[in-house]
N, C-alpha and C positions, 0 to 999 in steps of 0.2 A: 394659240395652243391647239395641239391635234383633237378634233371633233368626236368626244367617244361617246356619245349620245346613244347608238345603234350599237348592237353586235360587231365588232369588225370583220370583215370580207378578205376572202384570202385574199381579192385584187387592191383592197387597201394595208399595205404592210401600217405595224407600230413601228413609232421612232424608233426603237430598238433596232429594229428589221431592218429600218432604211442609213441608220449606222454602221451596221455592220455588212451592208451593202456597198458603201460609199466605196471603198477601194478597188470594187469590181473596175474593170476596166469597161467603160462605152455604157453604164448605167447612170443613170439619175435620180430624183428621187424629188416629186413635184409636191409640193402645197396648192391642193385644190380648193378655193371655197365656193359656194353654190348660189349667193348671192350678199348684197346690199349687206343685210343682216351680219353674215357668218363674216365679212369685211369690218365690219364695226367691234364685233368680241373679239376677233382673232381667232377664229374656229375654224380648222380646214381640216379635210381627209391629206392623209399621202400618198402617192399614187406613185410608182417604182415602175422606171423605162427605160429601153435603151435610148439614147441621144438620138440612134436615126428612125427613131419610130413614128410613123407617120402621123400627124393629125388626128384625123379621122380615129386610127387607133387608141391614142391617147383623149379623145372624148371619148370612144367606149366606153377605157377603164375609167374615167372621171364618172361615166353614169354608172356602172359600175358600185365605185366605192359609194355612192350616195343612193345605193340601190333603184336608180330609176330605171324604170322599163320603159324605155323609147326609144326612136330612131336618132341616128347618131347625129343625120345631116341636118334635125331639125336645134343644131345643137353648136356652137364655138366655142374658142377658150381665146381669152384676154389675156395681158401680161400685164401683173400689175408692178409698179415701182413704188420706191419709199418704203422706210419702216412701219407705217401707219397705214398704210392700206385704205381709206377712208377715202379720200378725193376721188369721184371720177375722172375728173384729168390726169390723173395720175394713171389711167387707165389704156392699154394700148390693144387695137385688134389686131392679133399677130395673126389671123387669117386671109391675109391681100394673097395669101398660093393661088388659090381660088375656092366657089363656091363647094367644094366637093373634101376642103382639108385634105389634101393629099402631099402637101408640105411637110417639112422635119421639123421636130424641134430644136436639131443641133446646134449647141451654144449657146440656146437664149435663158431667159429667167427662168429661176424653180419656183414662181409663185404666180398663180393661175388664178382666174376667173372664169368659171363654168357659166354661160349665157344660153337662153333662149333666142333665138333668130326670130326677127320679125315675121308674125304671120298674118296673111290678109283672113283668114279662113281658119275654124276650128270646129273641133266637135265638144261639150260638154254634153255631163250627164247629169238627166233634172232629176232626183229624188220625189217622190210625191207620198214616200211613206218613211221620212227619216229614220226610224227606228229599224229599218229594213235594209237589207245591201243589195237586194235582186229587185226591189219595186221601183227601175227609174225609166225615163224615154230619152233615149238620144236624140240630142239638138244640133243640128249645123248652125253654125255663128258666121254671120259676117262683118265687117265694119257698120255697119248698118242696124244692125239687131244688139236690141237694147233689153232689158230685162221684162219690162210689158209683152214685145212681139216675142220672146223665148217660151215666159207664160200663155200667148197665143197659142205658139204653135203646142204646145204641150197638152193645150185641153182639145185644141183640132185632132189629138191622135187616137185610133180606132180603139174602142173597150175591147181589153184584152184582160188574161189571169194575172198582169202585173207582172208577169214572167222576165223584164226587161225591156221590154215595147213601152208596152203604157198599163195603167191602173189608175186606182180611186184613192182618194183622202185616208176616206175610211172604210170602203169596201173594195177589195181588190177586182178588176175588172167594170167598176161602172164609174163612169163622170157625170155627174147628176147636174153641178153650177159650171155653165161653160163659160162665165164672164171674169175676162182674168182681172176685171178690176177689183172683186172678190176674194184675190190670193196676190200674196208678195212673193219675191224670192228673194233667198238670205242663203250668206253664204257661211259655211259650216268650218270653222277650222279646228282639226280633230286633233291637238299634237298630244304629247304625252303626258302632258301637268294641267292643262284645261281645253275644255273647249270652249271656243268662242263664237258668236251667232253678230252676223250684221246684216241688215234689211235693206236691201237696193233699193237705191229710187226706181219707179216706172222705167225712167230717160237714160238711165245707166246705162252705159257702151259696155254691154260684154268682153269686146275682145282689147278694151281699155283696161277693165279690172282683171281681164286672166294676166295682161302684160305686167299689169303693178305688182301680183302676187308672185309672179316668176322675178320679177326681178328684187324684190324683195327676198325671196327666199324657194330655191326650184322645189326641195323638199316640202316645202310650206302648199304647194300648188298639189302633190301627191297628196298629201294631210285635208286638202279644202274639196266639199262637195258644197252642191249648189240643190238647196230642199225647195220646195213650193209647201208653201202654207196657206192655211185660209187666213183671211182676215176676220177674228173673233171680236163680239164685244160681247162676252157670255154674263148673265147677269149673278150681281152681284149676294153668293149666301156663306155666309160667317156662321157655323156655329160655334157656341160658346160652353161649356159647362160649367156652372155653378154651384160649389157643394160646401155645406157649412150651415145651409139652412134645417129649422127644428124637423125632425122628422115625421113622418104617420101627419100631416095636412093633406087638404085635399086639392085637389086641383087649382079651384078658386080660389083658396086660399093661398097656395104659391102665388098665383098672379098677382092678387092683392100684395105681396109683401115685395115680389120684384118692381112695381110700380111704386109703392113706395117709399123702398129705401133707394133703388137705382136710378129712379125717374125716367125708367124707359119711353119712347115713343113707340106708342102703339101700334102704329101704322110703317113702322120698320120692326119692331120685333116681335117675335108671337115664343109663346113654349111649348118646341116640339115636344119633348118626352119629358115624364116625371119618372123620380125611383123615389118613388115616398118615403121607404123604407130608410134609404141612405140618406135623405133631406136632399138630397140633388133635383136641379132641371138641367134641362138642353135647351137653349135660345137658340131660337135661327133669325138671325138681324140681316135684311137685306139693304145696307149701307155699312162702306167701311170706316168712315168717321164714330157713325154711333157705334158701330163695334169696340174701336179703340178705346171709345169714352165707354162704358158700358164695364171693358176689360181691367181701364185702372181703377173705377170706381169702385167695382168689386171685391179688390185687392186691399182696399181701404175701408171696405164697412164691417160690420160684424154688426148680427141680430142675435139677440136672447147671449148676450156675452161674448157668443163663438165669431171668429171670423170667417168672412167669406172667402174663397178658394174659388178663381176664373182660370179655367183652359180652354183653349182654341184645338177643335177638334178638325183634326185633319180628313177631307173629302178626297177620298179614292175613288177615281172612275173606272172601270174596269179596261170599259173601250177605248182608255187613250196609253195603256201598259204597251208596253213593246211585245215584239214575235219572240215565244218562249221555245 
């Protein structure tokens, strides 16, 4: 089925368009799909050509219709056969003209395979403040350079305003941790219904996983950034609020009654704040086991008749909010 995902492009006609085209004389009218993926649903752009249109041209408009901005010659088209479109065997490269597409497509199939050409060599862009679209450093990749030595070179780059060179975690222009075993990189795919995050290994081939994403999906590789994160293990604080208790007691006196009706552990939970007034505390439990236990038991006791009332009070940091 035709791909209406995106806006359509005036170099991607609707079905419509490429019906009422078909009697043109020396037109065509191709089934483009972008990858693996768009093979398996049956999703493709249409892409409307003369028959003697060169190659080259028709990757254009193939990038084109799937909006990508790049170069054409880093770029082929396949012909695929069968109703199901799934087999790669089924798959043929109708570019043997030569390396430059300057071949026709006269006569051959109207259903297409848009490909990335094998590269030895790439540029990616590392993110170091995801929330940001201008705080990245550009990386040269080679067969060689695995996700460790990409984190290398990225903390090697000179403190700069973050302007696109380089920048900091959390201060734009300083790298304070230059040890990239300190930081992973994950890669970000931003489509339109979620996003998803996966963490590379150290050993991970770069130009292994940009290949798997292009051919999976070329549009999916536009959608995918590549962030640097630290590696956190921030310790663990739950607060809780508890409300239902008698009101106008004193401090002591809460503690007294959360130890024991709750049977808190002392040495995981303390009472930040009291509202005497409302019978409320705020517990700050530094484990999430006793939190949970703390949270249903709560839920189930009641003092002086009333019952207790547990919420989990949500911790906003300011410094970890995105660029407003």
């Amino acid at each position: 089925e035709p791909d209406n995902s995106d806006d359509v492009d005036s170099s991607a006609p609707t079905l419509k368009d490429a019906q009422s085209a078909a009697p043109e004389s020396g037109k065509q009218s191709l089934k483009v799909f972008d990858g693996d993926d768009a093979l398996k649903r049956g999703s493709f752009r249409l892409v409307s050509i003369y028959r003697a249109t060169r190659n080259e041209e028709v990757v254009e408009a193939a990038l084109r219709a799937f909006y990508l901005c790049d170069e054409p010659q880093n770029y082929e088209l396949q012909v695929v056969r069968g109703p199901q479109h799934v087999n790669s065997d089924d798959i043929l490269n109708r570019n043997a003209s030569g390396p430059d597409n300057r071949g026709s497509l006269k006569d051959l199939c109207d259903t297409w395979l848009l490909t990335a050409k094998p590269r030895h060599a790439d540029v990616i862009k590392v993110y170091t403040r995801p929330s940001s679209s201008s705080a990245f450093v550009s990386v040269s990749v080679s067969e060689s350079s695995t996700a460790a030595s990409v984190l290398r070179e990225v903390l090697l780059q000179p403190d700069t305003r973050g302007d696109g060179s380089s920048c900091s975690l959390e201060n734009p222009g300083k790298f304070v941790d230059k040890d990239e075993t300190n930081f992973s990189l994950q890669e970000v795919n931003m489509s339109s219904r979620q996003v998803q995050r996966q963490t590379l290994s150290p050993q991970e081939k770069i130009l292994d996983k940009l290949k798997e994403i292009r051919k999976v999906s070329l549009r999916q590789m536009n959608q995918t950034r590549f962030c640097m994160v630290e590696n956190q293990s921030p310790a663990v604080q739950v607060s809780l609020l508890i409300i239902g208790l008698p009101p106008d007691r004193s401090n002591e006196e809460y503690t007294q009654l959360i130890q024991n009706h709750l049977a808190v552990k002392s040495h995981l939970v303390s009472i930040n704040h009291v509202y005497s007034s409302q019978g409320a505390v705020v517990l700050q439990i530094s484990c999430f086991s006793e939190a949970e236990r703390v949270y249903m038991l709560a839920k189930d006791t009641s003092i002086e008749n009333k019952m207790l009332t547990s919420l989990v009070i949500p911790e906003i940091q300011a410094n970890k909010l995105g660029d407003v």
